[in-house]
N, C-alpha and C positions, 0 to 999 in steps of 0.2 A: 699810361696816363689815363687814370679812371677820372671819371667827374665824378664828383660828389654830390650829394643830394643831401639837402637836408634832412632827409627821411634818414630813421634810424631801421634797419634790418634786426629781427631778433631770429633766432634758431630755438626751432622749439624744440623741447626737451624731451627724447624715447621715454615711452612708459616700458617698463620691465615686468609690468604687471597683468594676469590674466584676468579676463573678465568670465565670473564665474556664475554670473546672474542667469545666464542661459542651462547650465549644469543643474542649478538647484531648482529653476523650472522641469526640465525634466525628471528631475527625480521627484520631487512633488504628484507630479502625474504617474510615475510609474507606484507610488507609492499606493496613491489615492488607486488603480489597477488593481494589485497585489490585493489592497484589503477589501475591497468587492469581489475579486473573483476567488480567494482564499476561501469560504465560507462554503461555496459552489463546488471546493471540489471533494468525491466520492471519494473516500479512503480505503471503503471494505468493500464486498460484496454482497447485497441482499439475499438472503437465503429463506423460501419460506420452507420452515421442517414440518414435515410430517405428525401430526396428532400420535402419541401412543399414551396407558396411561401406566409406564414404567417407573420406579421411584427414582431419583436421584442416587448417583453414586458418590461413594467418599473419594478424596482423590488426596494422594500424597504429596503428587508432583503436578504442573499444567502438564494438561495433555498436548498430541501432538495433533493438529485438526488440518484435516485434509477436505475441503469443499468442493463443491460441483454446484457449478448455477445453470440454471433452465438451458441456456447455451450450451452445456457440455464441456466450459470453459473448466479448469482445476485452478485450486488457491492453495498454499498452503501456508500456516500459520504454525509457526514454530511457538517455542513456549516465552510467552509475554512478547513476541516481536509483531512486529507489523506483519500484515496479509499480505504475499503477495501473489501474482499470478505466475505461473509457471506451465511449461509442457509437460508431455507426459516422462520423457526421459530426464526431464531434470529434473522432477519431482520424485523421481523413482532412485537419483543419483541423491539426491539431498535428503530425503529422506534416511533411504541406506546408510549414508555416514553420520547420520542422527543416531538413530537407534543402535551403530556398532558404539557409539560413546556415550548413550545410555539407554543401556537393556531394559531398563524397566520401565521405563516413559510409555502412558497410556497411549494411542494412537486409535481415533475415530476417524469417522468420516461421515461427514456433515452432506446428504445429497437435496436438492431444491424440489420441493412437490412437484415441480412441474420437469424436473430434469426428468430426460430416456432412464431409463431403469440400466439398459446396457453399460449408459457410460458410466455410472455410480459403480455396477460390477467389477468394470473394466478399471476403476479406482483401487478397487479393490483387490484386482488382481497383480497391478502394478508394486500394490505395498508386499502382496505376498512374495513378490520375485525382488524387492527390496530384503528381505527376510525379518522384515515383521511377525513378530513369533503369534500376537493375536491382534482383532479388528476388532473395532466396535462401532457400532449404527448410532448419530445421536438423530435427537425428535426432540417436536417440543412436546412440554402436559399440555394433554386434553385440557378442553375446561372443566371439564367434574374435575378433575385432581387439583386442580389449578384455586379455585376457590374454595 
């Protein structure tokens, strides 16, 4: 026996729906992040080379460029790929099966004015036991050759 009340009860209706105003806020933010700190980030390595006043060579193929920054740090740059950094053994492993799948691929080595003279060598001796058949030093022109 209920008593009745004039009052009418309503049942409200589930929403089935997410609220996604909070999602597109953050992404908004992370966006507005992304394209600030995008700009910021260093993709290569700075290398200052060495002055020589050698001419340019012709080249068939890109070379294959093995760098050294003041740190002693190794880069290597395959042909047209990104820079990147590497140890000495993986460099020496990556390499190696570069050069068995093409022999004839130029291969320098790019070392930093300021880099040890040792570790530049020790670049070089890495690509020798690679079996890199030859090496070559790059530099930048002098400024007499340069203007």
């Amino acid at each position: 026996m209920s008593v009745a009340t004039g009052r009418r009860q309503r049942k409200r209706k589930l929403k089935a729906e997410i609220n996604v105003v909070p999602y597109i806020d953050v992404m908004l933010v992370l966006l507005i992040i992304f394209m600030v700190t995008a700009p910021l980030l260093n993709l290569g390595v700075d290398i200052e080379l060495p002055k020589s006043n050698a001419k340019t060579i012709a080249q068939k193929q890109e070379p294959v460029i093995v760098s050294v920054d003041a740190a002693g740090n190794y880069f290597l740059t395959l042909q047209g790929a990104e820079q990147e950094a590497l140890g000495a053994e993986a460099l020496q492993a990556k390499v190696a099966a570069f050069v068995r799948q093409n022999p004839d691929v130029p291969v320098y080595v790019a070392g930093d004015r300021a880099a040890n003279y040792e570790v530049v060598l020790q670049a070089m001796v890495l690509l020798q036991n690679a079996d890199v058949p030859r090496v070559g030093l790059m530099s930048a022109p002098s400024e007499a050759v340069a203007q």
